[in-house]
PQR file of N, CA, C, O and H, with PARSE charges and radii, in Angstrom:
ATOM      1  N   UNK A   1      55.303  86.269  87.404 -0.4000 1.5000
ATOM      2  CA  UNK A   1      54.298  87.056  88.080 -0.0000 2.0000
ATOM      3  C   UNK A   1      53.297  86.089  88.701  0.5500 1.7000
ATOM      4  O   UNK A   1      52.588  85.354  88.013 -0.5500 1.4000
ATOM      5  N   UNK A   2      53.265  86.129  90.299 -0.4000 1.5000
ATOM      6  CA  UNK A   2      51.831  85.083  90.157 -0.0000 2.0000
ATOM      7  C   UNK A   2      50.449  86.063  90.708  0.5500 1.7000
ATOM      8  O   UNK A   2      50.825  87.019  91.386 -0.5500 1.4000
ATOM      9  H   UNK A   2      53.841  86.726  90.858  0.4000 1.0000
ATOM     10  N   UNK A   3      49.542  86.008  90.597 -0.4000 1.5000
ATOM     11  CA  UNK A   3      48.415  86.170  91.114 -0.0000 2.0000
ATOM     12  C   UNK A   3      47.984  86.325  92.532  0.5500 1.7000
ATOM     13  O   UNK A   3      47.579  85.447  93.294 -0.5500 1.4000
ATOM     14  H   UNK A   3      49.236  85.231  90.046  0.4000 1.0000
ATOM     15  N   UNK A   4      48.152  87.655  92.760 -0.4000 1.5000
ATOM     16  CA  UNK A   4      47.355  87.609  94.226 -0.0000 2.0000
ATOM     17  C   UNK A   4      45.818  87.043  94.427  0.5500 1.7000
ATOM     18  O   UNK A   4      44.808  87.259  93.757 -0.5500 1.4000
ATOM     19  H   UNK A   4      48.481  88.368  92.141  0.4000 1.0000
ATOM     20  N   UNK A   5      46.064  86.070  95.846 -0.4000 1.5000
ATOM     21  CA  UNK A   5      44.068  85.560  95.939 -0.0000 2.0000
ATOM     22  C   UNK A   5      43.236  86.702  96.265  0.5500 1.7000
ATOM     23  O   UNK A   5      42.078  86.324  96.443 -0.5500 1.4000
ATOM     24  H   UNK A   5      46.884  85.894  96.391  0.4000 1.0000
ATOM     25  N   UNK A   6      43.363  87.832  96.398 -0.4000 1.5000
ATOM     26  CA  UNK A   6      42.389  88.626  96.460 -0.0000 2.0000
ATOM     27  C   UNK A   6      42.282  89.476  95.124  0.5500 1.7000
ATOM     28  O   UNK A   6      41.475  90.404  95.184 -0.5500 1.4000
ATOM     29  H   UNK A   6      44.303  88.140  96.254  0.4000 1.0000
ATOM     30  N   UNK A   7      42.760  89.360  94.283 -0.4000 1.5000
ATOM     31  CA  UNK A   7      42.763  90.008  93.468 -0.0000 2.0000
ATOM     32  C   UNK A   7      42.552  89.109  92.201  0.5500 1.7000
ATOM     33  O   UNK A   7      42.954  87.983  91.909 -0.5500 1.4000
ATOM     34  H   UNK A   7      43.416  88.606  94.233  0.4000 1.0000
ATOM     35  N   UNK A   8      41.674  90.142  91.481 -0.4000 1.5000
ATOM     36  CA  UNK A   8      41.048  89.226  90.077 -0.0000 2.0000
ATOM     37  C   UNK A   8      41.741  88.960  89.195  0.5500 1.7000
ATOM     38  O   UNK A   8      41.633  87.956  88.490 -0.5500 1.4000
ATOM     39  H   UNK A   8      41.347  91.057  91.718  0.4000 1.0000
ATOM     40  N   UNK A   9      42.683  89.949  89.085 -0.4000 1.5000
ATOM     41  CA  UNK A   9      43.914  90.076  87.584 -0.0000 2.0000
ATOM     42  C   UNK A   9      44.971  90.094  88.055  0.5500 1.7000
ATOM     43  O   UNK A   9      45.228  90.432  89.211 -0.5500 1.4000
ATOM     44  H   UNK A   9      42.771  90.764  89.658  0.4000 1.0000
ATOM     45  N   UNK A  10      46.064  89.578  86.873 -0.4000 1.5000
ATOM     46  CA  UNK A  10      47.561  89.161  87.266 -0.0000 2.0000
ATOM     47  C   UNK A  10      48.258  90.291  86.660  0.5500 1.7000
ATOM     48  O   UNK A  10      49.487  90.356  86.620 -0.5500 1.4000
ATOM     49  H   UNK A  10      45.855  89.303  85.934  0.4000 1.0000
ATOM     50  N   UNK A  11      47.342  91.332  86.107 -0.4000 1.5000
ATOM     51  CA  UNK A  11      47.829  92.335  85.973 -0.0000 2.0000
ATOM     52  C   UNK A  11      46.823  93.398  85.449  0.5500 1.7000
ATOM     53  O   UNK A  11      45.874  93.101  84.723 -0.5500 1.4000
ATOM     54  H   UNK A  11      46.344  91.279  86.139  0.4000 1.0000
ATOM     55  N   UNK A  12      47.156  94.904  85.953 -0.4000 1.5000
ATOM     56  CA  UNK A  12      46.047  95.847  85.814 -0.0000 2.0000
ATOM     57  C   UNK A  12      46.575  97.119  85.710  0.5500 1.7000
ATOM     58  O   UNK A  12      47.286  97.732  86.507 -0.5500 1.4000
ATOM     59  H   UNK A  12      47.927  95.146  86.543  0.4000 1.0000
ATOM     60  N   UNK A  13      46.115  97.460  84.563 -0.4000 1.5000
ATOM     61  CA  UNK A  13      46.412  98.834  83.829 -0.0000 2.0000
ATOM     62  C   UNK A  13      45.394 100.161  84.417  0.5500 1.7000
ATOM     63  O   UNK A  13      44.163 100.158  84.393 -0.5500 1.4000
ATOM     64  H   UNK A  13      45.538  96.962  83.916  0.4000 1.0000
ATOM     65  N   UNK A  14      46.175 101.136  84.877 -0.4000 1.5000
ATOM     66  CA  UNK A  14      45.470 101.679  85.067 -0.0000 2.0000
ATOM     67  C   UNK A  14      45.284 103.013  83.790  0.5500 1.7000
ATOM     68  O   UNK A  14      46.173 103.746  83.356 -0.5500 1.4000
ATOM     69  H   UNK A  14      47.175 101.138  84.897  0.4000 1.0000
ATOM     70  N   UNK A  15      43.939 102.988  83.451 -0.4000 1.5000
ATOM     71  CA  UNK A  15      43.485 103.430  82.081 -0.0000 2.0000
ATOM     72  C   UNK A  15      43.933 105.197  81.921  0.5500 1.7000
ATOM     73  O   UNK A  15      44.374 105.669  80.873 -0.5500 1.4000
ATOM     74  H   UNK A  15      43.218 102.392  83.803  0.4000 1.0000
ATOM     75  N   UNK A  16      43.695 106.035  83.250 -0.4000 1.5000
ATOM     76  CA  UNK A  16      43.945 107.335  82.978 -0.0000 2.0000
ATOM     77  C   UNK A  16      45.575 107.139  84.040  0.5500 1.7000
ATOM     78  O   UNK A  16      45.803 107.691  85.116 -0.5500 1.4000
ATOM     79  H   UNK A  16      43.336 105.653  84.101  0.4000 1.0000
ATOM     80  N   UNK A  17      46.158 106.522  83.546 -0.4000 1.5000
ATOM     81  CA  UNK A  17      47.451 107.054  84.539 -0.0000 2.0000
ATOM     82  C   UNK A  17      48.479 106.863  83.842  0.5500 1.7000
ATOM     83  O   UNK A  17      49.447 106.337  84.392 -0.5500 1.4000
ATOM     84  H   UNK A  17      45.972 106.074  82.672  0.4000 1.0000
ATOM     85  N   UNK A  18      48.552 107.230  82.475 -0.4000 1.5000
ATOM     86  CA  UNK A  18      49.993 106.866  81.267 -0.0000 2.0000
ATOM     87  C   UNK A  18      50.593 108.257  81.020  0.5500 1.7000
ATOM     88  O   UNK A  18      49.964 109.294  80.808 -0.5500 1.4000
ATOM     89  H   UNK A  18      47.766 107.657  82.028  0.4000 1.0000
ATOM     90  N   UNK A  19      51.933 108.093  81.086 -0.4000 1.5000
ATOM     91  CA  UNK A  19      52.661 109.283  80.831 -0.0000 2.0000
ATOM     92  C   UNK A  19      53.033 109.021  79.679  0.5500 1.7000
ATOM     93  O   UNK A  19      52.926 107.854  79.300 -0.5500 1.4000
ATOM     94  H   UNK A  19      52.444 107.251  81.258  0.4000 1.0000
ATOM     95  N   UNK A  20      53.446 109.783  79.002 -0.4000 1.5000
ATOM     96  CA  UNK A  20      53.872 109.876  77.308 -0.0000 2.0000
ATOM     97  C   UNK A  20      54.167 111.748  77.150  0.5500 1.7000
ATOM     98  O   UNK A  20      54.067 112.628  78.005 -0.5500 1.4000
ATOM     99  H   UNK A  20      53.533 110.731  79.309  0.4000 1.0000
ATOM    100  N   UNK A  21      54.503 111.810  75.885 -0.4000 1.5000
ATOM    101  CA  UNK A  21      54.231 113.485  75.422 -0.0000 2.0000
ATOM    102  C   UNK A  21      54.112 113.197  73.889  0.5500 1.7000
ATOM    103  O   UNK A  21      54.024 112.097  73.342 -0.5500 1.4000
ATOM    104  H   UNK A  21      54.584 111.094  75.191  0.4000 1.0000
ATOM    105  N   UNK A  22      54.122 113.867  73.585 -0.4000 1.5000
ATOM    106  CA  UNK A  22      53.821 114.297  71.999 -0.0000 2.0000
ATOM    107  C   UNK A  22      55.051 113.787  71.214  0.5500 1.7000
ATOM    108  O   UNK A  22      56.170 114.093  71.624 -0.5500 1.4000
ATOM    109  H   UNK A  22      54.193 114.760  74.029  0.4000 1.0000
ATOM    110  N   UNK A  23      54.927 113.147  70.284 -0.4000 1.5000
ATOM    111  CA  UNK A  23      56.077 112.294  69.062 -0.0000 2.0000
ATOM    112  C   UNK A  23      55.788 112.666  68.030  0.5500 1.7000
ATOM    113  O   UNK A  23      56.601 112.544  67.114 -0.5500 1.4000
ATOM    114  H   UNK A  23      54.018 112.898  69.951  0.4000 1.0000
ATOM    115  N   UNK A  24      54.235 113.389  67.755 -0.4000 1.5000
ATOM    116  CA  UNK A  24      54.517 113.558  66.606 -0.0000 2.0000
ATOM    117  C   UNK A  24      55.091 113.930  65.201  0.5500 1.7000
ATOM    118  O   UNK A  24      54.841 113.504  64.074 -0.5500 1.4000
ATOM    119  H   UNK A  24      53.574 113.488  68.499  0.4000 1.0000
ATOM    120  N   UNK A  25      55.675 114.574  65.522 -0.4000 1.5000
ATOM    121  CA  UNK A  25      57.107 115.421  64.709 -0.0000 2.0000
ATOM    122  C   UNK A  25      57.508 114.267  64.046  0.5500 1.7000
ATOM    123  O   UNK A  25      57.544 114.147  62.821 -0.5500 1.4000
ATOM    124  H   UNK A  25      55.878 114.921  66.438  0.4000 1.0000
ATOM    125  N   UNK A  26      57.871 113.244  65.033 -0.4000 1.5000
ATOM    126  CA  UNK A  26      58.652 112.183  64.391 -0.0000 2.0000
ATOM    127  C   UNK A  26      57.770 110.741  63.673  0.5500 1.7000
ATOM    128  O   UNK A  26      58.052 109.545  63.591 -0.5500 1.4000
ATOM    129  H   UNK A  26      57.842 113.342  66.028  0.4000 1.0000
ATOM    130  N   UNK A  27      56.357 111.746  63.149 -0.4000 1.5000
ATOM    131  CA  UNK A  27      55.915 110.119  62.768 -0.0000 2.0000
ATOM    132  C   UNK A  27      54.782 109.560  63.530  0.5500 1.7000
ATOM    133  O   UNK A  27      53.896 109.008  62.878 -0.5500 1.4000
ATOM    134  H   UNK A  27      56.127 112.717  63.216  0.4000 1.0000
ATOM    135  N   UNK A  28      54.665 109.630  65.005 -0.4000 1.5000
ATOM    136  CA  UNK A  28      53.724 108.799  65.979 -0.0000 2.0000
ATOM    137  C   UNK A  28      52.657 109.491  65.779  0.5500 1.7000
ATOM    138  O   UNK A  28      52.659 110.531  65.120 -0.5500 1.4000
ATOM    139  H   UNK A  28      55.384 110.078  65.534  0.4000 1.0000
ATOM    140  N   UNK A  29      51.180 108.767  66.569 -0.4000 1.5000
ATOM    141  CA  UNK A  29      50.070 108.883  66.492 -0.0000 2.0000
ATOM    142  C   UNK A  29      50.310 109.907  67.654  0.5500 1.7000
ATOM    143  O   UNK A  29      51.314 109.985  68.363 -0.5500 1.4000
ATOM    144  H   UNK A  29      51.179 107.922  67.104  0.4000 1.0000
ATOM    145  N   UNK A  30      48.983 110.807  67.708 -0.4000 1.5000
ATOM    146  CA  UNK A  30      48.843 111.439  68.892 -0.0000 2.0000
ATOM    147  C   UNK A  30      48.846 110.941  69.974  0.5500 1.7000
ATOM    148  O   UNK A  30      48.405 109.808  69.786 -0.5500 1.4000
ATOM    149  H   UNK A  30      48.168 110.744  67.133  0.4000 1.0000
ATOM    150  N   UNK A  31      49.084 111.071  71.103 -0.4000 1.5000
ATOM    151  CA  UNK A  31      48.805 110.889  72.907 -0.0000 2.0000
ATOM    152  C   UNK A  31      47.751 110.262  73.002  0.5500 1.7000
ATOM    153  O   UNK A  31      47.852 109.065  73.270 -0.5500 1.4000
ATOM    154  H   UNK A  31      49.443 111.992  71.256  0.4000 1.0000
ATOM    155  N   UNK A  32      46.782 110.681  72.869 -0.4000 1.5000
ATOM    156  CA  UNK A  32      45.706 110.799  72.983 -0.0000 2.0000
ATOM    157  C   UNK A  32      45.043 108.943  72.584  0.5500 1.7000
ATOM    158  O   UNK A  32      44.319 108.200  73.247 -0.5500 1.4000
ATOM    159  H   UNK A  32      46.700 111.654  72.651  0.4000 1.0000
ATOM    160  N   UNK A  33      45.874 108.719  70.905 -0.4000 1.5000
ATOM    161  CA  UNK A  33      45.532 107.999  70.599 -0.0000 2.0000
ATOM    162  C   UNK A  33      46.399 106.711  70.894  0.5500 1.7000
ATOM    163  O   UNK A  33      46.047 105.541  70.742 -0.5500 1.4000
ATOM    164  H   UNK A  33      46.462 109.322  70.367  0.4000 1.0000
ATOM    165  N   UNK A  34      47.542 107.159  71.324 -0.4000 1.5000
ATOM    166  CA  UNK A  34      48.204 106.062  71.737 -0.0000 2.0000
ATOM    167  C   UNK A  34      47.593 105.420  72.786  0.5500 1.7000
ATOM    168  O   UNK A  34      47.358 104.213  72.846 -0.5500 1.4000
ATOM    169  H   UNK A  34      47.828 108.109  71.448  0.4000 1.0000
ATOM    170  N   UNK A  35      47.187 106.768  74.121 -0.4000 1.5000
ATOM    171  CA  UNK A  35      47.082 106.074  75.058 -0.0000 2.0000
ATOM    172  C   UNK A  35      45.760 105.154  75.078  0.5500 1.7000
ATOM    173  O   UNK A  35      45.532 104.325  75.959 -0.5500 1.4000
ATOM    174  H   UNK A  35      47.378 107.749  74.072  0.4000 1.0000
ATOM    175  N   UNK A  36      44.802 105.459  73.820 -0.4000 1.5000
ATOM    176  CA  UNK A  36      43.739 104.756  73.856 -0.0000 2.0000
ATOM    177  C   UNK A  36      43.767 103.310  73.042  0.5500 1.7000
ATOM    178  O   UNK A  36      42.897 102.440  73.019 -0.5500 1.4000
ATOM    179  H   UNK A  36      44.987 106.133  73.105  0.4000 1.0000
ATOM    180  N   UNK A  37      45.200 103.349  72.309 -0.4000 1.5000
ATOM    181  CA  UNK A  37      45.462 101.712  71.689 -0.0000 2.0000
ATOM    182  C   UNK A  37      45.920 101.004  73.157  0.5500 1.7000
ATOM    183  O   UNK A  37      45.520  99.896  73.516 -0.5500 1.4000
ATOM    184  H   UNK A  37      45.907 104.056  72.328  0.4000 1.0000
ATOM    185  N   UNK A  38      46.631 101.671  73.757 -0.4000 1.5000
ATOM    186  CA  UNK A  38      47.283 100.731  74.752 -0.0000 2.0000
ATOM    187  C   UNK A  38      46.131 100.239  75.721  0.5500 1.7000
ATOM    188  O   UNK A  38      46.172  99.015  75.843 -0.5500 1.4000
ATOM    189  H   UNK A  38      46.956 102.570  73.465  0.4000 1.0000
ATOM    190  N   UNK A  39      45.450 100.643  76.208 -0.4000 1.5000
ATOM    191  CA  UNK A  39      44.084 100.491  76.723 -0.0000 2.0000
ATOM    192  C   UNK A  39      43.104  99.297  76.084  0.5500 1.7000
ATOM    193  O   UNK A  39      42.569  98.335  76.635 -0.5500 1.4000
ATOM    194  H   UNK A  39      45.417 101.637  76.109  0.4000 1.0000
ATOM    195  N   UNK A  40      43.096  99.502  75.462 -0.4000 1.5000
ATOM    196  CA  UNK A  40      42.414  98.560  74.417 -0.0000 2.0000
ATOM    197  C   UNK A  40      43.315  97.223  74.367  0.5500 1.7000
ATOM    198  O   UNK A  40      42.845  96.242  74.943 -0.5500 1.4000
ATOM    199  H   UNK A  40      43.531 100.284  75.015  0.4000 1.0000
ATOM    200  N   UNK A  41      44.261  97.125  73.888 -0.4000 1.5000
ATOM    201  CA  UNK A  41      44.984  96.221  73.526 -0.0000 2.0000
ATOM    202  C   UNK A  41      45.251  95.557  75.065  0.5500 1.7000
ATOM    203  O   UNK A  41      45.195  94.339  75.235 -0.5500 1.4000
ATOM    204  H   UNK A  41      44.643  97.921  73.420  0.4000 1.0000
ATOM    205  N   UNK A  42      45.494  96.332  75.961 -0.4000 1.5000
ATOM    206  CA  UNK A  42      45.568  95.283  77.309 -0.0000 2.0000
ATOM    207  C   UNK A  42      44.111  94.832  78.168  0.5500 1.7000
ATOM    208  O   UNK A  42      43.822  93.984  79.012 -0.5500 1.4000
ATOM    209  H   UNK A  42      45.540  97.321  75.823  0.4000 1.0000
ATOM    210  N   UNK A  43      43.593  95.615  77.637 -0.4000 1.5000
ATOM    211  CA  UNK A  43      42.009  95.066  77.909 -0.0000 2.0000
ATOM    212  C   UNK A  43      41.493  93.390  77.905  0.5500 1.7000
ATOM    213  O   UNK A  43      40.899  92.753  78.775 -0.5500 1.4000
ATOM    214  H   UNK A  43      43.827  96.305  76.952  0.4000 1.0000
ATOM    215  N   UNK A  44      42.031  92.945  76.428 -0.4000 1.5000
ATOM    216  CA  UNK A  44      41.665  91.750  76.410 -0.0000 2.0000
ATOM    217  C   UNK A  44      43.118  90.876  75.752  0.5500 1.7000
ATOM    218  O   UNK A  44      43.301  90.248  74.709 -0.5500 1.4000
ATOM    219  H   UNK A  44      42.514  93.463  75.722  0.4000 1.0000
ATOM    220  N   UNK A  45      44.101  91.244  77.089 -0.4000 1.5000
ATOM    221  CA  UNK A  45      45.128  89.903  77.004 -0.0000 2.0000
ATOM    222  C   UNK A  45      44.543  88.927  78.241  0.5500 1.7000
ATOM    223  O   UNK A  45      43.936  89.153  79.288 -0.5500 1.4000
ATOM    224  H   UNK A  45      43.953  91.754  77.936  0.4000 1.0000
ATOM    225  N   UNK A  46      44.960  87.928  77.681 -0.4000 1.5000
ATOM    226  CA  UNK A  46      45.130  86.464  78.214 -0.0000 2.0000
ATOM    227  C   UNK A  46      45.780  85.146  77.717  0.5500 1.7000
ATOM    228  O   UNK A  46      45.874  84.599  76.618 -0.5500 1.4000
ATOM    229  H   UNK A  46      45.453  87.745  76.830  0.4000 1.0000
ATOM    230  N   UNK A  47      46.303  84.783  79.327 -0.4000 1.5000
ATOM    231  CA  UNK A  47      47.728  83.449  78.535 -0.0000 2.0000
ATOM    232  C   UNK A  47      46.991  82.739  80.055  0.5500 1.7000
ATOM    233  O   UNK A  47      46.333  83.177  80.998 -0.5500 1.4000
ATOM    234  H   UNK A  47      46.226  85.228  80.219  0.4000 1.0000
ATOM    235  N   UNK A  48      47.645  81.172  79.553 -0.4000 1.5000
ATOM    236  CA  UNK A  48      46.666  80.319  80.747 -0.0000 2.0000
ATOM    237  C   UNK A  48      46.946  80.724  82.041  0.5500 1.7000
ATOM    238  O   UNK A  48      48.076  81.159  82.263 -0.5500 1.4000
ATOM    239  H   UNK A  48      48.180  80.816  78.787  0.4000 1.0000
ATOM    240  N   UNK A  49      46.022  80.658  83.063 -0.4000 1.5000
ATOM    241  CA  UNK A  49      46.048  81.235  84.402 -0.0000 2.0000
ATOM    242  C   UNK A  49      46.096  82.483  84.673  0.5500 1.7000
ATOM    243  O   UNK A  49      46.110  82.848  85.848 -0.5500 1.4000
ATOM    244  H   UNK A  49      45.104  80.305  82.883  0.4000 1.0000
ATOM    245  N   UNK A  50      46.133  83.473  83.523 -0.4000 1.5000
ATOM    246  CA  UNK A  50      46.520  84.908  84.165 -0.0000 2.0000
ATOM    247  C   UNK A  50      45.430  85.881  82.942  0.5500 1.7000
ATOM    248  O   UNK A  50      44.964  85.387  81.915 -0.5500 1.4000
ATOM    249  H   UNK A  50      46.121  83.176  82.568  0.4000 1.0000
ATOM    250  N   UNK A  51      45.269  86.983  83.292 -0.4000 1.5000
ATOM    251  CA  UNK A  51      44.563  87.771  83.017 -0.0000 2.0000
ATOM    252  C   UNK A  51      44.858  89.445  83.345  0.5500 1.7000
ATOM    253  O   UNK A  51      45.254  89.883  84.425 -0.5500 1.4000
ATOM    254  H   UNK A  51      45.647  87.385  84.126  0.4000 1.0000
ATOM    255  N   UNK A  52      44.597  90.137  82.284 -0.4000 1.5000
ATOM    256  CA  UNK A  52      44.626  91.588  81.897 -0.0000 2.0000
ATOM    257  C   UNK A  52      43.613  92.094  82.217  0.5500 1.7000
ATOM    258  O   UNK A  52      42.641  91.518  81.729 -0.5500 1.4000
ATOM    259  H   UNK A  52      44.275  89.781  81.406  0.4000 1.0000
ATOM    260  N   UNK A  53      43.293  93.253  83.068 -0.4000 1.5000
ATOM    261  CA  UNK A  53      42.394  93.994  83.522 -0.0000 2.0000
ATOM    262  C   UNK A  53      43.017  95.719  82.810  0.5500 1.7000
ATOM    263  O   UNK A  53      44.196  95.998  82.592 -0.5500 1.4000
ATOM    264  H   UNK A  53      44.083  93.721  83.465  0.4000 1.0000
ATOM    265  N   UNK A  54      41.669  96.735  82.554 -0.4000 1.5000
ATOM    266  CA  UNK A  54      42.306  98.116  82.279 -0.0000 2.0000
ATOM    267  C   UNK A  54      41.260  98.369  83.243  0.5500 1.7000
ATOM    268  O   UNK A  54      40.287  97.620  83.329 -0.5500 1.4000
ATOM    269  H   UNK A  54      40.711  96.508  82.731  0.4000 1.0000
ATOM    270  N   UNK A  55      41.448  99.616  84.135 -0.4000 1.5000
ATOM    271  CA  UNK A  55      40.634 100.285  84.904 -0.0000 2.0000
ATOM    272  C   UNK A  55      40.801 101.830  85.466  0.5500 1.7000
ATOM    273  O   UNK A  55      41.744 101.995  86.239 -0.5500 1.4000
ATOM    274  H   UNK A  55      42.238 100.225  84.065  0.4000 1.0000
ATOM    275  N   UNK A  56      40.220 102.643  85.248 -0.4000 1.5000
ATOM    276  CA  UNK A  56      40.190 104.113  85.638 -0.0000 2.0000
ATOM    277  C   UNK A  56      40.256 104.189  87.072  0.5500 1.7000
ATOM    278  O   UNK A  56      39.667 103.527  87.926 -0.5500 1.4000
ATOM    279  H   UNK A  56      39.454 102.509  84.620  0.4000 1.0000
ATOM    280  N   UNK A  57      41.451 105.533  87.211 -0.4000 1.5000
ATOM    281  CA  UNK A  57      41.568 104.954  88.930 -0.0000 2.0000
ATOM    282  C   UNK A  57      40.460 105.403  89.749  0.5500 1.7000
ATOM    283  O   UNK A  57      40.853 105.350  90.914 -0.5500 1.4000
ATOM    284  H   UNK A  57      41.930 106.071  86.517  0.4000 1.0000
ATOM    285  N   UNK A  58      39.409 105.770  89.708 -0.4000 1.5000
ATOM    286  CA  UNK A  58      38.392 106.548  90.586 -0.0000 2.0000
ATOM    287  C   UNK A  58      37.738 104.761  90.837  0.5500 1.7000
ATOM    288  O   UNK A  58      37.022 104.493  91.801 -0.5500 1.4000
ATOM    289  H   UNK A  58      39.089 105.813  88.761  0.4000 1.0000
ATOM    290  N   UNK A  59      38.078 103.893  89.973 -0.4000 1.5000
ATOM    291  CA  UNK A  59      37.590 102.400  90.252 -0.0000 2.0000
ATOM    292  C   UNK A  59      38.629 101.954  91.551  0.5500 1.7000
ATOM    293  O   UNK A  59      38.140 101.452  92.563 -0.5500 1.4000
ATOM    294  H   UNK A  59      38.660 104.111  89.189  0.4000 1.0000
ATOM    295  N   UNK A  60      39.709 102.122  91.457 -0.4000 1.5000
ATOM    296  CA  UNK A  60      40.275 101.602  92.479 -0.0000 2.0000
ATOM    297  C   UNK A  60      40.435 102.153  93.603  0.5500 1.7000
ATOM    298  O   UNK A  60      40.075 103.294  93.891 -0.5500 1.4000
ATOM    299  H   UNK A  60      40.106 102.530  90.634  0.4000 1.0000
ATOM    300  N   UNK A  61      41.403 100.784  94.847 -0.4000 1.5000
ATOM    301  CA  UNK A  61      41.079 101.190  96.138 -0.0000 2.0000
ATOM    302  C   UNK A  61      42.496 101.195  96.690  0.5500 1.7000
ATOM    303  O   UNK A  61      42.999 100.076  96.790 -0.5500 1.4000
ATOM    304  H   UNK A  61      41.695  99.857  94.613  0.4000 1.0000
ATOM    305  N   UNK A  62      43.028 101.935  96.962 -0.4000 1.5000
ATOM    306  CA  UNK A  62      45.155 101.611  97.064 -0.0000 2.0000
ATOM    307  C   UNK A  62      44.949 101.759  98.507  0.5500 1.7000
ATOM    308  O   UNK A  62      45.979 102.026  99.126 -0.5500 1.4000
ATOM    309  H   UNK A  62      42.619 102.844  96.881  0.4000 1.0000
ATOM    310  N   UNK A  63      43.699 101.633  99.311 -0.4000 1.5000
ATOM    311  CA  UNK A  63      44.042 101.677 100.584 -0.0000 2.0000
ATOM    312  C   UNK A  63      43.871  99.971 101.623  0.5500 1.7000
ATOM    313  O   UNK A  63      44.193  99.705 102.781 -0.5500 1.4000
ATOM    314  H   UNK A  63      42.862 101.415  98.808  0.4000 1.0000
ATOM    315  N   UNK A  64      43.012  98.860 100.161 -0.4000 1.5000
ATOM    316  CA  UNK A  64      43.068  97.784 100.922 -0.0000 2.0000
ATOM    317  C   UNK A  64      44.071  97.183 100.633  0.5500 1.7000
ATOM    318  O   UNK A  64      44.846  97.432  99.710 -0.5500 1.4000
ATOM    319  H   UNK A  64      42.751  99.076  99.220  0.4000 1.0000
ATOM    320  N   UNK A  65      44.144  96.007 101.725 -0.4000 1.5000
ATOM    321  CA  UNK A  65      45.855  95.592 101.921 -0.0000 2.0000
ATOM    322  C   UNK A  65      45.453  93.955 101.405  0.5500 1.7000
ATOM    323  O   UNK A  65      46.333  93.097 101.332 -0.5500 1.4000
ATOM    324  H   UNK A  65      43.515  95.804 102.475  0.4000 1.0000
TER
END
């Protein structure tokens, strides 16, 4: 993966846009709470040169190029 120069992160989660459904039957945490470990947990990865961003899409802009 390399890094776009206009862009801050080498990779970016977007925080309200995870699909999943309900597991619990079988054991899993709620939705709800999954989708808020995964959030979290990619929040603050980092390996040298690259970086994890999470962001709600009303933050972003899919129209600059």
């Amino acid at each position: 993966m390399t890094t776009l120069p206009d862009r801050p992160h080498t990779a970016l989660l977007v925080a309200d846009a995870h699909t999943t459904f309900d597991k619990t039957p079988w054991g899993a945490p709620k939705p709800d709470d999954v989708i808020a470990h995964t959030n979290l947990y990619w929040q603050y990865q980092q390996a040298p040169g690259r970086t994890a961003a999470v962001r709600p899409t009303a933050e972003l802009d899919f129209m600059s190029t």
